[in-house]
N, C-alpha and C positions, 0 to 999 in steps of 0.2 A: 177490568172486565170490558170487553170489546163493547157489549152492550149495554149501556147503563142504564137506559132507559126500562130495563127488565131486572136492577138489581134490585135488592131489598135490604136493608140496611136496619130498620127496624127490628129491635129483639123479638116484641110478642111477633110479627110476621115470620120470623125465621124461626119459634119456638114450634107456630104452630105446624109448620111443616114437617118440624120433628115428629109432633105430636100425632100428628095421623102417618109415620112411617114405620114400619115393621121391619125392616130388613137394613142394615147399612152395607154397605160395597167399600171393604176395609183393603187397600192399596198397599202391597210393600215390596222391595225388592233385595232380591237376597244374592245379589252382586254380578248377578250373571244377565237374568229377565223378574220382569216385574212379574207380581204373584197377587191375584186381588181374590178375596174370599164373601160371600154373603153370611153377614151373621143379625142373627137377633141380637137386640139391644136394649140397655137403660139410658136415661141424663141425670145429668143436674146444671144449672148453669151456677158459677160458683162466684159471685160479683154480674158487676154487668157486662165483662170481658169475655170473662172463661168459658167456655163449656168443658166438661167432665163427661162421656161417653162411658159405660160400663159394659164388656162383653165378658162372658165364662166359655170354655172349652174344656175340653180334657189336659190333665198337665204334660202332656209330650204329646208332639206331633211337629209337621213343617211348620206351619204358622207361628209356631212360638219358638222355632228353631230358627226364623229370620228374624225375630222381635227380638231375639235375644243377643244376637249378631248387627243386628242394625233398627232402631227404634222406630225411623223417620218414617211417616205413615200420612195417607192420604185418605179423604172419606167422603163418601157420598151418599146422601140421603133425597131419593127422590119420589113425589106421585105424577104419574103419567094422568094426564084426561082424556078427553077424547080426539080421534085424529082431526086435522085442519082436510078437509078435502075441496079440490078446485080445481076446475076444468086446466088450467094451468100448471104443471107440474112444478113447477118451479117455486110455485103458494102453498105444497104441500107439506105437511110439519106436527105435530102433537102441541097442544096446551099441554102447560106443566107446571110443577113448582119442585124446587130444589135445592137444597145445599150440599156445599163442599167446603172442605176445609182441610187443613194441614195441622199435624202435632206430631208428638211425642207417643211410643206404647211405653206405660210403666204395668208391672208385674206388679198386683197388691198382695204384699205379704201378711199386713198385718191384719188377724183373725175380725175385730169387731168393723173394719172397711171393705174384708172379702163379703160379709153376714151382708152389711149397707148396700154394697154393688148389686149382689143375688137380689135382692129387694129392691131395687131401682128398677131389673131387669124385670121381677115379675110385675111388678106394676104397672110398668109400661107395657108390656105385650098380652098382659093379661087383665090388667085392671086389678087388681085384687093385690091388697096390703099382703104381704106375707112375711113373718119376722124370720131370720132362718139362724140354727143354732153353731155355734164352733165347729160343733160335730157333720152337722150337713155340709159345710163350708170346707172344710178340709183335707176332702176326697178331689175339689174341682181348682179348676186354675182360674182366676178372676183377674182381668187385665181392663188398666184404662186410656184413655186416649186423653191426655190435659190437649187443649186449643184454645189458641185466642186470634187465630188466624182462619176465621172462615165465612163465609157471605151468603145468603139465600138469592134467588137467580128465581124469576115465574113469567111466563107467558101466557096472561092468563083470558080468559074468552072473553068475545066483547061486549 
């Protein structure tokens, strides 16, 4: 990282940034041009390495027709603040915090970790425990992102 003086290396600081993010910006390329999607999301950090990232979609479509053809996947979870503004154009810029990271997509096949994922999913975007059964789980595609490659980045006001 060019600037290190803005990285973050801490887990709860990179948790937390998770933690207030809604949206992830899921990176992949499917041999020709890169292809980046905005999805709702769950976690889990699985050790003090791993993170675990859980999204659902429909079971066909492009994004899982490149996942399935090539895994490697890039991500970015960001909150913008507010602008920097200065008579100087060149001082001008956003406070921020953010991560990104690099993994793997695997396809969760098995029923009581698609039920786990959907539950990750709603909790985090919603707050709200929700248990979900085989049958709910069944109809939807549940896919995760394993990483242990990724860093939070913040610029943060002074």
């Amino acid at each position: 990282m060019r600037r290190s003086d803005r990285e973050l290396k801490d887990r709860k600081e990179i948790e937390e940034i998770i933690l207030n993010c809604r949206t992830c910006h899921l990176a992949m390329y499917d041999g020709v041009f890169p292809y980046i999607v905005p999805l709702s999301f769950g976690y889990r950090f699985t050790g003090e390495e791993e993170l675990e990232l859980y999204f659902h979609s429909a079971p066909e479509g492009k994004k899982l027709d490149i996942l399935k053809n090539n895994n490697k996947v890039c991500f970015e979870l960001s909150i913008e603040g507010e602008a920097i503004h200065s008579e100087n154009p060149c001082a001008l810029g956003y406070y921020f915090s953010s991560v990104i990271g690099f993994g793997e997509a695997v396809i969760v096949t098995e029923s009581y970790e698609k039920c786990e994922g959907l539950s990750l999913i709603v909790k985090h975007q919603a707050g709200i425990d929700a248990v979900f059964t085989e049958k709910q789980a069944e109809n939807v595609c549940v896919f995760k992102i394993v990483s242990a490659d990724f860093c939070g980045k913040r610029k943060p006001k002074p």
